[in-house]
C-alpha positions, 0 to 999 in steps of 0.5 A: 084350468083356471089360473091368473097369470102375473109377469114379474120384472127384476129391474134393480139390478145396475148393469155394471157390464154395459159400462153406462152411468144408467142401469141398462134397462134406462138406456134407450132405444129409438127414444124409449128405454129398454125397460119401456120397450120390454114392458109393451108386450105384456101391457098389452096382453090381456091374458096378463092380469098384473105386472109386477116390477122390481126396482131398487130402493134408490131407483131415480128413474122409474118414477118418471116413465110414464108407463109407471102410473099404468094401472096394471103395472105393482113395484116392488123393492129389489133385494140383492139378487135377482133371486131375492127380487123375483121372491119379493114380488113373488109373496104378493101371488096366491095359489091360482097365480102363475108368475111369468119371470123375464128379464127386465133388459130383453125387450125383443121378445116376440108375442109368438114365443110368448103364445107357445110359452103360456100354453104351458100347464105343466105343474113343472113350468116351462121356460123359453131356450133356444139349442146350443149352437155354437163348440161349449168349452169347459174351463177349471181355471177360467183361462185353460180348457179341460174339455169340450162339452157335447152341445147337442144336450144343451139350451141357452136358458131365456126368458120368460120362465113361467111357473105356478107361483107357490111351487117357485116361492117355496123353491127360491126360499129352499135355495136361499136358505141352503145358499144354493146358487140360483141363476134364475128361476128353472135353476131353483125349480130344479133343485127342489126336484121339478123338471121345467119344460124346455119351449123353443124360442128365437134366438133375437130375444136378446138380452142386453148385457154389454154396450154391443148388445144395444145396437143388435137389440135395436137392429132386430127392434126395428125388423119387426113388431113384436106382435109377429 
């Protein structure tokens, strides 16, 4: 099958829980930011045609990464939700592109992950997830536990997500419009009625979200390449 696959990065986002003046994915990391760091693996796979990457209107950083100038490398403006800026960068792919979605703040992705995920051809995509391991409670009232949830039946959803490009616009298109709450992107695929593929990953492909997240990210950055 011939395809061309497109990474797309949503990165206007503001990270308001890392309680940082910078958006996460500037904050650095053995003197790169995240955002570099996330970016590298994909860069350098040629099996990667384009990155697209979403960043805001009033965005005063990206610009002066050197990365920005890079020839692979397309931006986009945001919109007001990741689902938003993921369908902004998704209008620019055609019928042969497959999207491959990550979060521009999980920069420990491993190529391995990333070579078991693009084997994928499942018109219903895949996304990369690792099993529940830890007791799941469920709450009504955000404070008092009404049950405990069987764990053997639940994955963490990670990122990439990788999806034929069309299948995914439409989806995100259809769940905006009926103000469906997609988190990301296999939760709009499954309201339009595919059934995405559960790949196995690691569970250091992190995300950074809160200020302890930047040492663990940097912990496991300097354990290895993310070539292994």
């Amino acid at each position: 099958m011939t395809r061309n696959i497109v990474a797309i990065i949503p990165a206007s986002g503001v990270g308001s829980r890392m309680q940082s003046q910078l958006p996460k994915q500037y904050l650095k990391i053995q003197a790169k930011t995240i955002l570099e760091h996330t970016l590298s693996l994909f860069i350098d796979d040629a099996r990667i045609s384009k990155i697209i990457i979403a960043i805001s209107e009033n965005d005063r950083y990206y610009s002066i990464l050197p990365l920005s100038k890079h020839p692979k490398i397309k931006t986009v403006f945001g919109g007001e939700t990741r689902a938003h800026s993921v369908l902004n960068s998704l209008t620019h792919l055609t019928e042969q592109d497959w999207a491959l979605v990550h979060d521009a703040a999980r920069p420990c992705l491993k190529r391995s992950d990333l070579d078991k995920l693009l084997q994928i051809t499942d018109p219903n995509g895949a996304i990369l997830a690792t099993p529940a391991v830890d007791t799941i409670k469920r709450t009504a009232d955000g404070c008092h536990i009404v049950h405990t949830e069987d764990r053997a039946t639940l994955w963490h959803a990670l990122t990439p997500q990788f999806f034929p490009a069309i299948p995914l616009k439409n989806a995100i298109q259809q769940g905006l419009a009926q103000g469906l709450a997609i988190t990301d992107e296999a939760s709009a695929m499954e309201f339009a009625g595919f059934h995405p593929k559960l790949v196995p990953g690691r569970s250091d492909n992190i995300k950074v979200t809160r200020p302890e997240d930047l040492a663990l990210a940097e912990f496991y950055l300097t354990q290895g390449t993310q070539n292994d």
